[in-house]
N, C-alpha and C positions, 0 to 999 in steps of 0.2 A: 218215488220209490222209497227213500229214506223215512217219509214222513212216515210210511207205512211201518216201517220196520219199529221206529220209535214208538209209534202207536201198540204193535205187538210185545214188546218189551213192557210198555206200561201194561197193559193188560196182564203180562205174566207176573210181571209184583204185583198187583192189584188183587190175581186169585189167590199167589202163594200166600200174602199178608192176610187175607180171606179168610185162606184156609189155617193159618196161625191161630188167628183170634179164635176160629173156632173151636181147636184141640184149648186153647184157653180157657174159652165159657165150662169145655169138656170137664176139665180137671176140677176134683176138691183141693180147693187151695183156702191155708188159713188166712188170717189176718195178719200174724206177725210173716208170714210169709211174703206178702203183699207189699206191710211196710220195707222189711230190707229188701225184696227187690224194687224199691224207689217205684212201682210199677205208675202212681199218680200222674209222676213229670209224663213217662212214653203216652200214657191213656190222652194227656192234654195236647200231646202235639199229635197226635194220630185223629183226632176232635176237628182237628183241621184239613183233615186229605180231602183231596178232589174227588175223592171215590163216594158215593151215596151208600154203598153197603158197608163200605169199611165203615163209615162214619157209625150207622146204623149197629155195628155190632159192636161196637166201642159202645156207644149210648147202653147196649144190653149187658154189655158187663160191667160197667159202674153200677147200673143199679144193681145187677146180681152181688156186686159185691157189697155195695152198702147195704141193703138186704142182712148179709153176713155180717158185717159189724153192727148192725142195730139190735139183731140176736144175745 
């Protein structure tokens, strides 16, 4: 029964983090925005979650956003 309940927990950070990055890709956000909020360091360690889709949407907004600084 615990196992279960931990497992539901991870699942609920797993969408809410989901659903973060999404309203993220969402936003026009500049570059100097980018730089001071340090966002580089969170993007690298999120590169690492056990999640397939978090990873996946991490992967789409690095390049969306180098996209923007090549601009």
């Amino acid at each position: 029964m615990m196992m279960n309940n931990n497992n539901n927990k991870r699942k609920e950070s797993e969408d809410s983090l989901i659903e973060l990055l999404q309203s993220l890709a969402d936003m026009d956000i500049t570059f100097k925005a980018l730089k001071e909020a340090d966002i580089r360091r969170h993007m690298n360690r999120l590169r690492k979650n056990p999640s397939n889709d978090v990873r996946r949407l991490v992967k789409q907004l690095v390049r969306k956003w180098k996209d923007l600084v090549d601009e």
